[in-house]
N, C-alpha and C positions, 0 to 999 in steps of 0.2 A: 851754669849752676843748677844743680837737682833740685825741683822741691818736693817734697813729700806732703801726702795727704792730710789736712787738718785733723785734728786729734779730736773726737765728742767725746765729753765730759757733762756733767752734771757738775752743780753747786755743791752738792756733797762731797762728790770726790776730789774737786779742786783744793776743798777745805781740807781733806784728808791728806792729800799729796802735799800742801802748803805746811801741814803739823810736821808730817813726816822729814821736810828739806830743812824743818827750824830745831828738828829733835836734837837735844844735847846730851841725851843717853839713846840716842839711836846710831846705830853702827855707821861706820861714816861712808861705805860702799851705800849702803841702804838712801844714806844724804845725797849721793852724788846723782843716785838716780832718779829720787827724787825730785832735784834741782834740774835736770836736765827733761823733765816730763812738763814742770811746771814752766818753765821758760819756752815751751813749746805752745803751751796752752794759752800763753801771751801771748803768740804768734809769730816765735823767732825762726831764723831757719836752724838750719843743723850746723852750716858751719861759724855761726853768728856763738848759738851756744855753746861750739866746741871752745873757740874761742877765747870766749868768755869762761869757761869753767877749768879751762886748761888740760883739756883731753883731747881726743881724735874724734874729727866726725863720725869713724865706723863705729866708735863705742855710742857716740848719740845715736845712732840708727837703728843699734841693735836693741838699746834702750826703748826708744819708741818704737819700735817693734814688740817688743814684749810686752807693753805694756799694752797696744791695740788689741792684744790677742790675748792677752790673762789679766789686766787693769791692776787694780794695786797690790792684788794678791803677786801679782808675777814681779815687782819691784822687792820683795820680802823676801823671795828664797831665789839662791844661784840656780842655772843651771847645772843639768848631769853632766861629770866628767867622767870618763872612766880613765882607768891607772895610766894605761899605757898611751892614749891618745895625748893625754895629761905631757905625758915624759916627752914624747916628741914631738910637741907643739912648744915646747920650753927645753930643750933640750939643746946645748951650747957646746 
């Protein structure tokens, strides 16, 4: 099993990330990854919280990746797709 490096936070941002996972006018992409940052900060692993939230560890990875590297600002907006990489990444 992989584990991944513990995540630092502040009191503040737990609080922030805790609003964010309970928003009931918060988009629900925005909740899931919310949910998956704070279950981290409890100390779960990745595939504890995939799990549990019924998604794929790569999505928790890439979650807690984004979030080490841009904090809650990076939980708020998607990434860049462009058109075409978009099509044949989904592309059936």
């Amino acid at each position: 099993m992989r584990t991944t490096k513990p995540i630092q936070f502040t009191k503040a941002e737990q609080k922030e990330v805790s609003r964010l996972a309970r928003g009931r006018n918060t988009a629900q992409k925005v909740v899931l990854r919310a949910k998956i940052i704070l279950k981290k900060m409890e100390g779960m692993t990745q595939e504890v919280i995939a799990t549990e939230l019924g998604t794929m560890r790569v999505t928790v990875g890439l979650w807690l990746k984004r979030y080490q590297e841009g904090g809650i600002t990076a939980l708020l907006k998607d990434a860049y797709r462009s058109g075409m990489v978009f099509r044949l990444l989904h592309w059936q």
